[in-house]
MMTF fields as JSON, N, C-alpha, C and O atoms, coordinates in Angstrom:
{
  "mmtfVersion": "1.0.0",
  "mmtfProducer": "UNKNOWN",
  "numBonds": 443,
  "numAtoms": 444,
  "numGroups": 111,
  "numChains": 1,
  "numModels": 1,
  "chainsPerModel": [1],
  "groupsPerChain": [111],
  "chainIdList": ["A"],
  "bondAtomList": [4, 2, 8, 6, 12, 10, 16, 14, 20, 18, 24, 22, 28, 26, 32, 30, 36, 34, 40, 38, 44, 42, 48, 46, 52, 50, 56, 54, 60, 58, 64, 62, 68, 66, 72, 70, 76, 74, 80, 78, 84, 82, 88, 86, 92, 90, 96, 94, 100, 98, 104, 102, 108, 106, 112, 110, 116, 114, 120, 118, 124, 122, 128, 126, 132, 130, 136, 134, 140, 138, 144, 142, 148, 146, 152, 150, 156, 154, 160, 158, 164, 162, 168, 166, 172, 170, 176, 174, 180, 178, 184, 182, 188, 186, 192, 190, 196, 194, 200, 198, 204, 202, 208, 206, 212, 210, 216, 214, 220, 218, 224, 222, 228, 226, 232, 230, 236, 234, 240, 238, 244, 242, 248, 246, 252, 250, 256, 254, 260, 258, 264, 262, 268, 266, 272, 270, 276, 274, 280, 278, 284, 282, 288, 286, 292, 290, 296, 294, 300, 298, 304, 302, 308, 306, 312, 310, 316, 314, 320, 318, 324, 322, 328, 326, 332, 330, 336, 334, 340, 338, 344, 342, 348, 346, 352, 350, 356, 354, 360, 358, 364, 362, 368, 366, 372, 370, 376, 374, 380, 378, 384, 382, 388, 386, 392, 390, 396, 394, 400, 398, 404, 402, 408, 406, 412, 410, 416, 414, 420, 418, 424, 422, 428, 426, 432, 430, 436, 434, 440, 438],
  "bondOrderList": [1, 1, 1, 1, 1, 1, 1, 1, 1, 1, 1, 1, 1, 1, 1, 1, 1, 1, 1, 1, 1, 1, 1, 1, 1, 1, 1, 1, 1, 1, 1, 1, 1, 1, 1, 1, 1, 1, 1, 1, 1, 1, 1, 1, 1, 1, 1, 1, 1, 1, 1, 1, 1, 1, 1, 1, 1, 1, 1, 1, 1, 1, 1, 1, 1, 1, 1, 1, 1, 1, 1, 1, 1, 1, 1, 1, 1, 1, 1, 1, 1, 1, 1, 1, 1, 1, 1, 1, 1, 1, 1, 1, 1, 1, 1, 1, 1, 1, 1, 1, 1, 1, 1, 1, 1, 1, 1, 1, 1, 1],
  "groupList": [{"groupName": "UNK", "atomNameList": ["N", "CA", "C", "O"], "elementList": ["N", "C", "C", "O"], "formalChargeList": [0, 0, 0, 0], "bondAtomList": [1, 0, 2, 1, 3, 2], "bondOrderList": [1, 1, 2], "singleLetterCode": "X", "chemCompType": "L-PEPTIDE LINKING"}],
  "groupTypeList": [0, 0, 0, 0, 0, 0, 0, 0, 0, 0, 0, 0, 0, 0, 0, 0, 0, 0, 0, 0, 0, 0, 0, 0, 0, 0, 0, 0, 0, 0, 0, 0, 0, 0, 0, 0, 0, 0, 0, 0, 0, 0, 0, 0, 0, 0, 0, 0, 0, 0, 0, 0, 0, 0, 0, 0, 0, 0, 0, 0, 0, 0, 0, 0, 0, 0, 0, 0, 0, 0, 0, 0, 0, 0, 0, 0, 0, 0, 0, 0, 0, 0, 0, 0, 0, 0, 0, 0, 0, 0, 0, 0, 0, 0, 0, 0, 0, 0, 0, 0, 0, 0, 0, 0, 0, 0, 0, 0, 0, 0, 0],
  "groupIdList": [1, 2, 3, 4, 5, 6, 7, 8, 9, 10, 11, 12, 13, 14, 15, 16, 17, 18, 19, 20, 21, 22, 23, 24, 25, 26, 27, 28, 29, 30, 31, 32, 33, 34, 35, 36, 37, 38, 39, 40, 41, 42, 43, 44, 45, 46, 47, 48, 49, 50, 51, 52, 53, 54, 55, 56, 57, 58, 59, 60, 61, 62, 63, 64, 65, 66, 67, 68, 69, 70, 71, 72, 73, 74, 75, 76, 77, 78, 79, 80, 81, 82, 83, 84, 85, 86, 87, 88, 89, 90, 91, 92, 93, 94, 95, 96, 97, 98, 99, 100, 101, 102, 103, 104, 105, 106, 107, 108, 109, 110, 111],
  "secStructList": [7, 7, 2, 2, 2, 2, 2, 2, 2, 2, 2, 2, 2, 2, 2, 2, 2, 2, 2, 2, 2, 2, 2, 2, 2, 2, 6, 6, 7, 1, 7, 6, 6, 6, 6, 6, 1, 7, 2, 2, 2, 2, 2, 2, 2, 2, 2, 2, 2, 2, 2, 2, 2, 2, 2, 2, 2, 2, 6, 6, 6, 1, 7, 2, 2, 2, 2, 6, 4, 4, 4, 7, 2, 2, 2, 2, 2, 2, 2, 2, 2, 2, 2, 2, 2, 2, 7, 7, 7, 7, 7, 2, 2, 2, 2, 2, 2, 2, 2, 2, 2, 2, 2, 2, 2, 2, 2, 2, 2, 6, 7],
  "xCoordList": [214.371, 213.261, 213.292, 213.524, 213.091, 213.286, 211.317, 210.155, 212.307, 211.445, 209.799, 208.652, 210.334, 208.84, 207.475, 206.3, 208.423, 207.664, 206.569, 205.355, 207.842, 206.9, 206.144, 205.749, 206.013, 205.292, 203.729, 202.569, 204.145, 202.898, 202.322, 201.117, 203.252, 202.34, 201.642, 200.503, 202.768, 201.674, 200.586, 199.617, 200.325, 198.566, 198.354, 197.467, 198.802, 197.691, 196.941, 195.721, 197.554, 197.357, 196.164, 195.2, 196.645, 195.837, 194.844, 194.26, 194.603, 193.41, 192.276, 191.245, 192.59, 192.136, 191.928, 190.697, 192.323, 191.843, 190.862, 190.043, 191.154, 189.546, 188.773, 188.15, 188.566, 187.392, 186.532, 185.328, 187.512, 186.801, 186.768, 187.43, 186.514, 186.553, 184.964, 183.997, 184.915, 183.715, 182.745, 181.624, 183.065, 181.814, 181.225, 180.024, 182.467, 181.814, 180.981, 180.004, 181.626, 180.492, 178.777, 177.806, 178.884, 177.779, 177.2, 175.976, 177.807, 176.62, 176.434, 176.462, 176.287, 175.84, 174.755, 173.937, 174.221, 172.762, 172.755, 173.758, 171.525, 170.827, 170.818, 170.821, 170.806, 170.416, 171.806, 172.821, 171.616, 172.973, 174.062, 175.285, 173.115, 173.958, 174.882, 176.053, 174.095, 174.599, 175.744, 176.509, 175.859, 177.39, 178.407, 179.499, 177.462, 179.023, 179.43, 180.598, 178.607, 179.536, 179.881, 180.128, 179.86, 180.356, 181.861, 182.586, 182.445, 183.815, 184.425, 185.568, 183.895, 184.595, 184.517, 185.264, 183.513, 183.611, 184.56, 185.031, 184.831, 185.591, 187.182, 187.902, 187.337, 188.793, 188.825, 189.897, 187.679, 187.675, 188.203, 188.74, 187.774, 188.083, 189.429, 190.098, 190.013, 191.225, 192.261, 193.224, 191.894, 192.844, 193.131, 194.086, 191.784, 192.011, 193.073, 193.732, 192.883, 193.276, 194.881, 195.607, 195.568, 196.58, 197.35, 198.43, 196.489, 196.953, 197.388, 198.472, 196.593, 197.027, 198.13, 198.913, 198.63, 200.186, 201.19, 202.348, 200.621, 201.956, 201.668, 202.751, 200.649, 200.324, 201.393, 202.283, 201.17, 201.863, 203.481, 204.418, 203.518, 205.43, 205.928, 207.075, 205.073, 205.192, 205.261, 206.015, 204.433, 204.327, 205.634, 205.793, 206.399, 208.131, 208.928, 209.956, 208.605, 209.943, 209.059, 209.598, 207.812, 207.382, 205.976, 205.133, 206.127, 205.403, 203.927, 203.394, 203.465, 201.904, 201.169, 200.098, 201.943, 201.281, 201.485, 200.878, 202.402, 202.364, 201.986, 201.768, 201.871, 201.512, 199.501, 198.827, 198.976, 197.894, 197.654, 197.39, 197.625, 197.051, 197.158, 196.347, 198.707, 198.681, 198.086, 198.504, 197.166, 196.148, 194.996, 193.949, 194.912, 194.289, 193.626, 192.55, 195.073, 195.366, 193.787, 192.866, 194.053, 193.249, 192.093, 191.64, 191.448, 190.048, 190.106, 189.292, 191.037, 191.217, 191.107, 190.347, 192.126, 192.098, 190.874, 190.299, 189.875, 188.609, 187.656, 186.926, 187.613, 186.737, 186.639, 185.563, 187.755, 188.43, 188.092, 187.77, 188.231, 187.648, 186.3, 185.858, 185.357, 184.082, 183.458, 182.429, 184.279, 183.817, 183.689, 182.791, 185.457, 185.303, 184.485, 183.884, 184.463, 183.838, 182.637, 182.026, 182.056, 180.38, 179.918, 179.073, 180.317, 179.863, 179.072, 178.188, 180.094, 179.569, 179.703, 180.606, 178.58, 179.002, 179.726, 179.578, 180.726, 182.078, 181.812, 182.46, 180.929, 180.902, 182.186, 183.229, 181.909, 182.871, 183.388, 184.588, 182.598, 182.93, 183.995, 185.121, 183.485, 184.135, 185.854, 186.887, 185.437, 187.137, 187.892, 189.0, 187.08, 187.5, 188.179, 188.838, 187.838, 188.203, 189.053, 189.752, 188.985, 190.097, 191.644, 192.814, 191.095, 192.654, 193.064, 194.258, 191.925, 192.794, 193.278, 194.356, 193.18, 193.416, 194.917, 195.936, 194.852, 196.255, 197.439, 198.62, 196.906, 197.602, 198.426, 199.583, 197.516, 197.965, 198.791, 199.602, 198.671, 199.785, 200.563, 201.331, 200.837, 201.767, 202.283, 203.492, 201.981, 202.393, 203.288, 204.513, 202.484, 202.975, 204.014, 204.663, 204.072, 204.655, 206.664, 207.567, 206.647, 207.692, 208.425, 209.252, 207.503, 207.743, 208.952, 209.491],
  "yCoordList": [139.298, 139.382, 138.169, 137.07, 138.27, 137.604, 136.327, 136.596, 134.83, 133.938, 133.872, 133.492, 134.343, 134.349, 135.904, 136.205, 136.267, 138.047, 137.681, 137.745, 137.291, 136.417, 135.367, 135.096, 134.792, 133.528, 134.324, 133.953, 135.359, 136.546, 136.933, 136.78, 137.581, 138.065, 137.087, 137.214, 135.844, 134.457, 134.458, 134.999, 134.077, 133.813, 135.196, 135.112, 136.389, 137.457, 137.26, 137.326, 136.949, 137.083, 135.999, 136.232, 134.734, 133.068, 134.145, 134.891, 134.304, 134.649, 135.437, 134.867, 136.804, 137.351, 136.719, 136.736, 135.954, 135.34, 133.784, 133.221, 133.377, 132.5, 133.682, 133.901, 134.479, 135.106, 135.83, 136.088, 136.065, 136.444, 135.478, 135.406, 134.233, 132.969, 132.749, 132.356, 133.072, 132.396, 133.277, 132.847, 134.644, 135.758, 135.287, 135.144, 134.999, 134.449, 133.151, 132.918, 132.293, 131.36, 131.584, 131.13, 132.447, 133.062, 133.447, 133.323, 134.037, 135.675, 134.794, 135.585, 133.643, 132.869, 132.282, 132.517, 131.813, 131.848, 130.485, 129.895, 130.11, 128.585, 128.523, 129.334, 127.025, 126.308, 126.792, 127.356, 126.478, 126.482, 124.917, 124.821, 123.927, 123.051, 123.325, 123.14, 124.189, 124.462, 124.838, 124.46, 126.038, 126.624, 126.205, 126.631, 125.103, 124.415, 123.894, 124.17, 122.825, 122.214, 123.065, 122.438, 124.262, 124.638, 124.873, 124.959, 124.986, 124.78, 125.771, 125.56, 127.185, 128.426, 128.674, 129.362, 127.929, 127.818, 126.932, 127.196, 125.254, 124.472, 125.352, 125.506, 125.712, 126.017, 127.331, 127.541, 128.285, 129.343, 128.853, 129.53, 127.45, 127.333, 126.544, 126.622, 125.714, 125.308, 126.156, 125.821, 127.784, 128.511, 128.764, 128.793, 128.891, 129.324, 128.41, 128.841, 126.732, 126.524, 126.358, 125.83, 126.539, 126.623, 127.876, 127.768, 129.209, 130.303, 129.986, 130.252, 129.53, 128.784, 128.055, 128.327, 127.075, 126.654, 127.322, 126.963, 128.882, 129.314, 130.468, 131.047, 131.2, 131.799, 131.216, 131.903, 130.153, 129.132, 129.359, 129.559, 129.251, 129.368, 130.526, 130.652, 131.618, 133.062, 133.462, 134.415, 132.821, 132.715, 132.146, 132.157, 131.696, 130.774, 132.233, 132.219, 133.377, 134.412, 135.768, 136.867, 135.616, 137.337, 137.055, 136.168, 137.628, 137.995, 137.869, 138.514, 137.106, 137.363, 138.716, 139.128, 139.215, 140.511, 141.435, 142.502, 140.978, 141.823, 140.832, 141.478, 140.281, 139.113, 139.059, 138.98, 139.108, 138.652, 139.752, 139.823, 140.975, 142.734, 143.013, 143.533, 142.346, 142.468, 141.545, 141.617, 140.777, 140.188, 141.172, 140.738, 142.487, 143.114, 143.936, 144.391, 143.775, 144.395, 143.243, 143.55, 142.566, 141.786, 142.469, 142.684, 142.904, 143.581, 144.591, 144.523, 145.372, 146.922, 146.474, 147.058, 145.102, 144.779, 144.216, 145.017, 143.113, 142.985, 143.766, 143.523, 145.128, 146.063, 146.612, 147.168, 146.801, 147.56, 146.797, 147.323, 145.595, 144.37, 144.48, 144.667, 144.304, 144.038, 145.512, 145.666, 146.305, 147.883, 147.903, 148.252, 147.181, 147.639, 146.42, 146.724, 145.011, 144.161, 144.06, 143.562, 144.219, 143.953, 145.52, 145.514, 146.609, 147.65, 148.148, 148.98, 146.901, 146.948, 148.406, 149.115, 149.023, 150.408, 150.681, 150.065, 151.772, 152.256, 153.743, 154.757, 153.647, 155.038, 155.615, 154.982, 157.049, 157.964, 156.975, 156.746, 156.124, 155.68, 154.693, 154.79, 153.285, 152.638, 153.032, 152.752, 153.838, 154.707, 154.666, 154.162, 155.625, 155.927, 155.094, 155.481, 153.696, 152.538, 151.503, 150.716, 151.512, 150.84, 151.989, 151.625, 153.415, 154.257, 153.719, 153.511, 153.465, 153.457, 152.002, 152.04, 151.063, 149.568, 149.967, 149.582, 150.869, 150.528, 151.512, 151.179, 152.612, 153.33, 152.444, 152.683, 151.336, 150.439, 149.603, 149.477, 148.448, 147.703, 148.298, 147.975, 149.571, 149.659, 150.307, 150.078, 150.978, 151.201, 149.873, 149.801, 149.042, 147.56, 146.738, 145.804, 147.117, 146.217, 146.778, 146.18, 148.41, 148.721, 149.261, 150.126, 148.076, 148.441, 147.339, 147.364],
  "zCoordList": [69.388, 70.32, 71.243, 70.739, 72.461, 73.718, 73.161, 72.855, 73.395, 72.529, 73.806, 73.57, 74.907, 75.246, 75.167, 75.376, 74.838, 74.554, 72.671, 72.478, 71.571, 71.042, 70.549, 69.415, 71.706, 72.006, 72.876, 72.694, 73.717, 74.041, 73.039, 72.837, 72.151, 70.881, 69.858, 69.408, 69.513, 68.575, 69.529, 68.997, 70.735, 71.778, 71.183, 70.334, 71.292, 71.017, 69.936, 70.078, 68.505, 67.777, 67.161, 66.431, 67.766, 67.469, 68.181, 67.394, 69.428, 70.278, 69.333, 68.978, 68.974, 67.956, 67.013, 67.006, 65.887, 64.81, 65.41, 64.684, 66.683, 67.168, 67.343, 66.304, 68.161, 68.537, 67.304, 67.281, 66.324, 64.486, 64.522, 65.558, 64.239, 63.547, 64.284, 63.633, 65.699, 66.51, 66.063, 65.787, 65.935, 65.22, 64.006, 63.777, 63.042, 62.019, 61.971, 61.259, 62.955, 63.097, 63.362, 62.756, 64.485, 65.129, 64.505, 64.527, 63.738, 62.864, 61.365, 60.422, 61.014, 60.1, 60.765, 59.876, 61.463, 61.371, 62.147, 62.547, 62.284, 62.152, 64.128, 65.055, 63.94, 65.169, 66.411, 66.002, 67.788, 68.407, 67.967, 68.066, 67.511, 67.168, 66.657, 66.99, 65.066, 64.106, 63.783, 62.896, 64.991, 64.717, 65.955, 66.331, 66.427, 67.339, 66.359, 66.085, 65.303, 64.637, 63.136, 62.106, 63.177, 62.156, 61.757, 62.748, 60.666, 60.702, 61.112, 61.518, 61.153, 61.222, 63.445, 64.141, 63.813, 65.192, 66.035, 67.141, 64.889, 65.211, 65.287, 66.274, 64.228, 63.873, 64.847, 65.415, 65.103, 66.231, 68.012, 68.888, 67.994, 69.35, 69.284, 70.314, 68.153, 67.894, 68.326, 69.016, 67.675, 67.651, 69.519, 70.295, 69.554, 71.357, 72.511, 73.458, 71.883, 72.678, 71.801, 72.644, 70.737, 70.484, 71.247, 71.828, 71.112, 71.708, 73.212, 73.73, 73.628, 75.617, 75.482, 76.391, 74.594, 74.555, 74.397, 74.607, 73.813, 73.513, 74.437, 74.534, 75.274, 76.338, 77.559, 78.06, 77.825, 78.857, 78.435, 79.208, 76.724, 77.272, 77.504, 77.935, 77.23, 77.529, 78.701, 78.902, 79.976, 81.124, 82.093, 83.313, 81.084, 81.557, 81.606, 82.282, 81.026, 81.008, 81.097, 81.226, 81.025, 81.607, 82.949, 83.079, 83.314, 84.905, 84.457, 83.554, 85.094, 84.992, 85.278, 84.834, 86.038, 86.361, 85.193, 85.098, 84.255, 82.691, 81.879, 80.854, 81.747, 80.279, 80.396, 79.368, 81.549, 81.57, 81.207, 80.007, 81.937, 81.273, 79.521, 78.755, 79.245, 77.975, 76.733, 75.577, 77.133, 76.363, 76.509, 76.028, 77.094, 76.846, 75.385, 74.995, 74.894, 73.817, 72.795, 72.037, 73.113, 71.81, 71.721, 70.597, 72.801, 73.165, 71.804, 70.884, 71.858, 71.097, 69.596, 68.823, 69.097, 67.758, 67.651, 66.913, 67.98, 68.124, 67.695, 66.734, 68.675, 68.11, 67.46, 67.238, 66.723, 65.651, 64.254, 63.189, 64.509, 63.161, 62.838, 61.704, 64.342, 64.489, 63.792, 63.134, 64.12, 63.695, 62.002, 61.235, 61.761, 60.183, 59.384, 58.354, 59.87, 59.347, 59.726, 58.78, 60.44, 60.658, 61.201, 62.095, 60.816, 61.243, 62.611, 62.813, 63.761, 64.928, 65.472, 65.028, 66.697, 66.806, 67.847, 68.902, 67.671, 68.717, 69.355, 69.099, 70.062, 70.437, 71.237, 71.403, 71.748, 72.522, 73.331, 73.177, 74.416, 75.738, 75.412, 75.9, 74.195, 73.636, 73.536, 74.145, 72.392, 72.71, 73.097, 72.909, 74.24, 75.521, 76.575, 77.54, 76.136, 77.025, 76.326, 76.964, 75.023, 74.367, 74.552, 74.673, 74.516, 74.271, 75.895, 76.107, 77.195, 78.318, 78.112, 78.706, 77.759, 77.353, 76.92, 77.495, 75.723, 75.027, 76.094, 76.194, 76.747, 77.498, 78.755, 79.101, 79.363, 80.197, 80.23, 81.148, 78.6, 77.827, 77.992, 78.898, 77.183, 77.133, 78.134, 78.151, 78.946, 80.445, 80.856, 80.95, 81.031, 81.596, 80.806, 81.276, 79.789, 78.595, 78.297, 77.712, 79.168, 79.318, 80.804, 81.091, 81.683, 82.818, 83.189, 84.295]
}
């Protein structure tokens, strides 16, 4: 595998495990202090900005005009977590807009 395609997918992936990391911060409770300094928010925004170092070397060998669309993808795994872990709700439209999400990636991803 071509080392900046996964260096796209490590940011996908860091990206997704901050943005669970920041829910879980969130959805524990208390003050706004609280869950800035909580550990599961600290290590949530760690991940984010680790994912941007390796976003950036991904950006050395694929086109922005495909690499940025394909952080789309995180949206789809997101909701899909939030769905099965906090029984967030996914209606029709939802769907409807993650299947055009993944239809696009990958549109773009083998263009």
């Amino acid at each position: 595998m071509n080392p900046h395609w996964a260096a796209l997918i490590g940011a996908l992936i860091v990206g997704v495990a901050g943005q669970l990391l920041l829910k879980t911060g969130a959805a524990a409770g208390g003050s706004v202090i609280e869950q800035v300094f909580r550990p599961t928010t600290i290590a949530g925004l760690a991940l984010y900005g680790g994912g941007a170092f390796l976003y950036l070397f991904a950006l050395r060998g694929i086109p922005v005009s495909v690499a940025f669309p394909s952080a789309a993808s995180q949206y789809v795994v997101v909701a899909v977590v939030g769905w099965l872990i906090w029984a967030e709700p996914v209606g029709l439209q939802q769907i409807g807009g993650l299947a055009l999400i993944i239809a696009g990636v990958l549109l773009l991803a083998t263009a």
